[in-house]
C-alpha positions, 0 to 999 in steps of 0.5 A: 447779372441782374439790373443792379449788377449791370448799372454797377458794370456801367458806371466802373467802366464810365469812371475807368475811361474818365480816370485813363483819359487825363493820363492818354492825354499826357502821352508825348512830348510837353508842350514846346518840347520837340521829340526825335525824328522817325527812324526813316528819317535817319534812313533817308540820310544815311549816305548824304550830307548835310543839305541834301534833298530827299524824300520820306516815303509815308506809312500811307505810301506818299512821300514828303521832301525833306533836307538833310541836316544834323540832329545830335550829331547825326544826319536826319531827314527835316521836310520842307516847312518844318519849323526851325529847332529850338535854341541850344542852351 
């Protein structure tokens, strides 16, 4: 491949990651929309009931202290200092 197909090579690729870049972006939930909670939060609680303390074990091994509080009619692990859900309309 000479000078021209590399330059050619280059600017796809530059103009493939500028393109798919806007899209990574938009992955997740929009803005002021909440998203469901880990499974290891409804691990947490299963067994419990509402109010109880918990605590999350993390991917990295720490831990978080959670509450037990319902989430579409199942018990779920909230850790302390989450903001509070949105209204129900």
């Amino acid at each position: 491949m000479g000078i021209r197909g590399m330059k050619r090579l280059g600017a796809l690729l530059v103009t493939g990651v500028m393109v798919s870049a806007p899209a990574w972006a938009s992955v997740g939930p929009a803005p002021g929309e909440r998203r469901e909670p880990p499974q290891a939060a409804f691990d947490a609680c299963k067994g419990k009931s509402e109010g109880a303390a918990v605590e999350i074990v993390t991917p990295n091994g720490g831990t978080i202290k959670a509450t037990c509080k319902t989430f579409k009619g199942q018990l779920a692990a909230v850790p302390e200092g989450a903001p509070p859900p949105p209204p129900q309309n």
